[in-house]
C-alpha positions in Angstrom: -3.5 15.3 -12.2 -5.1 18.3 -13.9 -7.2 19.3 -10.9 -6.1 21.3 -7.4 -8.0 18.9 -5.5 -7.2 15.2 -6.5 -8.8 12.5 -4.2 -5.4 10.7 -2.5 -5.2 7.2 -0.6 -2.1 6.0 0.8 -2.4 2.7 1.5 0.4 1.8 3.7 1.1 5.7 5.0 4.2 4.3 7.3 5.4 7.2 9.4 3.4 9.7 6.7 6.4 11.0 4.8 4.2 10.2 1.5 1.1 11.8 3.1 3.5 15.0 3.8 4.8 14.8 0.0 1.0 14.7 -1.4 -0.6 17.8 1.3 3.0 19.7 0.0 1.9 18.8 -3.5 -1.3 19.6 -3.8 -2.1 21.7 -0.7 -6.1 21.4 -1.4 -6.0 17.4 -2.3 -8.5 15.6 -0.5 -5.9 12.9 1.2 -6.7 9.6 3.2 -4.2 7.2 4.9 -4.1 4.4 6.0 -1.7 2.7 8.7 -2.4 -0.2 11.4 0.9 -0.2 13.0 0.4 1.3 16.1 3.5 2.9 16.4 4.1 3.8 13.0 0.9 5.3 13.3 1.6 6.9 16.4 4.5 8.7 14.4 2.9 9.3 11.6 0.0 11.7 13.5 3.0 13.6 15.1 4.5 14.8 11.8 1.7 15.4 10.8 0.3 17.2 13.4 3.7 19.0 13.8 2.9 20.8 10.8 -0.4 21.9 11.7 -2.3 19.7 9.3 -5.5 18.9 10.5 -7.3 18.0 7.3 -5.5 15.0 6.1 -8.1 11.9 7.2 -5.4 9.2 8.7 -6.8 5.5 9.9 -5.4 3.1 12.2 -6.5 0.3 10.0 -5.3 -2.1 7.4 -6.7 -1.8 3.8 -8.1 -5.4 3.3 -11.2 -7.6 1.4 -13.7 -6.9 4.8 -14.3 -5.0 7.9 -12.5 -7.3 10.3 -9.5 -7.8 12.7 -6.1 -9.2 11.3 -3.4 -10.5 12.8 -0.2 -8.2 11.9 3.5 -8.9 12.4 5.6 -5.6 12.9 9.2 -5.3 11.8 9.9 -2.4 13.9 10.4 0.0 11.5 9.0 -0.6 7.3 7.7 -4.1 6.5 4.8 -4.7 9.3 2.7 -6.7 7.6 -1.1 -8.9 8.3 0.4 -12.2 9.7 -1.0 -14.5 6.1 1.2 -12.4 3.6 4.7 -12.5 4.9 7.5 -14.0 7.5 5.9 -14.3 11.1 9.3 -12.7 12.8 8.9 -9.8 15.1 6.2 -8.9 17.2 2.4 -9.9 17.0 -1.1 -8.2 17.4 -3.9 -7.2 16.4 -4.9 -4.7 14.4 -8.0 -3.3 12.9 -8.9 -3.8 9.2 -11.5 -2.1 6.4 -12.7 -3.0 3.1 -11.0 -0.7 0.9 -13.7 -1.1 -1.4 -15.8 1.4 0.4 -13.4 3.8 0.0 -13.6 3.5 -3.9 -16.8 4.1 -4.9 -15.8 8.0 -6.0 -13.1 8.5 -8.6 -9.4 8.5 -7.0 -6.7 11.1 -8.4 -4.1 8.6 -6.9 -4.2 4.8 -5.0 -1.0 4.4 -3.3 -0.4 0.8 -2.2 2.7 -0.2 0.0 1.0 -3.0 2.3 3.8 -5.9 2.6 2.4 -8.7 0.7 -1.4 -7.8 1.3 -1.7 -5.9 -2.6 -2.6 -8.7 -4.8 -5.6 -9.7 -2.7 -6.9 -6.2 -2.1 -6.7 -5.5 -5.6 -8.1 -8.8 -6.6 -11.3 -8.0 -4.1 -11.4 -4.1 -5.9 -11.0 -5.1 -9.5 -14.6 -4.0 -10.4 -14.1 -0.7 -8.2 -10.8 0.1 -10.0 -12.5 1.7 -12.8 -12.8 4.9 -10.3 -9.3 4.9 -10.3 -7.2 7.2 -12.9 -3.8 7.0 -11.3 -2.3 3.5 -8.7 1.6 3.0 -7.7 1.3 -0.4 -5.9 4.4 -1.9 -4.5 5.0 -5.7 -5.3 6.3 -8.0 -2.5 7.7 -11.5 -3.3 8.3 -13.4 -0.1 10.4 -16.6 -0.8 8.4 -18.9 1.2 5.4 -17.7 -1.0 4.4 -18.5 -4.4 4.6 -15.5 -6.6 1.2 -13.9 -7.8 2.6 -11.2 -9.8 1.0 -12.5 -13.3 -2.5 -12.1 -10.2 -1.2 -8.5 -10.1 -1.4 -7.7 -13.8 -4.1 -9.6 -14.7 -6.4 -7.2 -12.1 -4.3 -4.2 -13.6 -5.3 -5.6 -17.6 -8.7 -6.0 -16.5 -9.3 -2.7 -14.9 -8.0 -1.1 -18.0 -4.7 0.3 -16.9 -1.1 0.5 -18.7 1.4 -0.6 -16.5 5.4 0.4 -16.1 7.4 -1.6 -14.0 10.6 -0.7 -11.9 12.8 -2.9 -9.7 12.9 -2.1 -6.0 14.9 -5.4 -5.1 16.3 -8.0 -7.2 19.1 -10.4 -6.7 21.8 -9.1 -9.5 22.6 -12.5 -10.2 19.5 -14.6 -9.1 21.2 -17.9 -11.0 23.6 -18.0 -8.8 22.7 -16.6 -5.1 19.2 -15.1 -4.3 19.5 -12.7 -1.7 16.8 -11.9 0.5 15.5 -8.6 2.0 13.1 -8.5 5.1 12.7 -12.5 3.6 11.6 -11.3 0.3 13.2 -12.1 -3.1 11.8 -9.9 -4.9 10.2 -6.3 -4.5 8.8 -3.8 -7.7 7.1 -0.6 -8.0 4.5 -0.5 -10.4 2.9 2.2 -12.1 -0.7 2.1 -13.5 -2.4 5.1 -15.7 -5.1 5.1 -18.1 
């Protein structure tokens, strides 16, 4: 971005190392996260906090298509994810959920989407919001007990106006003969969106 003060959302912040690499970044940005995982969460106000940085605006909540409560899964560690969008292994609760759509009605610098499964239907719900949007990384998750909505995923990308480049994450090398899974996903990509 051109400008000292690009509007961030991390969607997904984990334990905030991404929220650290924006504020270090661009020390003026105007940055929102967003993490339901208690604990994660928990962690990710600590680092922050540890480096005395009171003006980054951090949500226990889930990005999702409404103001609600979700049931979420978490993994311990960096695949929590809402109980309809993955494997249901590990422990269950519930968490707090907001329509990010709310949250998109300025222009965005930067989305940032790493929610477990959760993107495509999010995205879907934002498509008409998008246009806000100069800048989105999403991360694609393929569980193999799902069927695969990436084609969803570029047609809301196509329609919002973005180019797209697309980067493995996780792929089996030789998916023909043995598909490995990670975290019971078969496949995982970043994708990068500009206008």
């Amino acid at each position: 971005t051109d400008t000292e003060t690009p509007r961030i959302l991390d969607i997904g912040s984990n334990v905030g190392l991404s929220l650290l690499f924006f504020k270090h970044r661009y020390p003026n940005c105007n940055l929102s996260g967003f993490e339901p995982d208690p604990n994660v969460f928990k962690t990710a106000q600590h680092n922050i906090n540890s480096l005395g940085l009171s003006d980054i605006d951090l949500h226990q909540k889930a990005a999702w298509i409404e103001d609600t409560s979700l049931s979420f899964h978490a993994e311990g560690a960096d695949g929590g994810h809402i109980e309809s969008t993955g494997s249901t292994t590990g422990e269950s609760f519930t968490v707090d959920a907001c329509d990010l759509r709310s949250f998109l009605q300025e222009p965005v610098d930067l989305l940032k989407m790493d929610i477990e499964g959760a993107e495509v239907d999010v995205l879907m719900h934002c498509v008409n919001d998008l246009s806000n949007v100069s800048n989105l990384f999403v991360e694609y998750h393929s569980y193999a007990n799902q069927p695969q909505r990436f084609n969803e995923l570029a047609r809301v990308l196509t329609d919002a106006g973005f180019r797209y480049q697309i980067h493995t994450q996780f792929a089996s090398k030789s998916p023909l003969c043995k598909r490995d899974l990670q975290l019971g996903m078969d496949l995982q990509l970043n994708v990068f969106a500009y206008r």
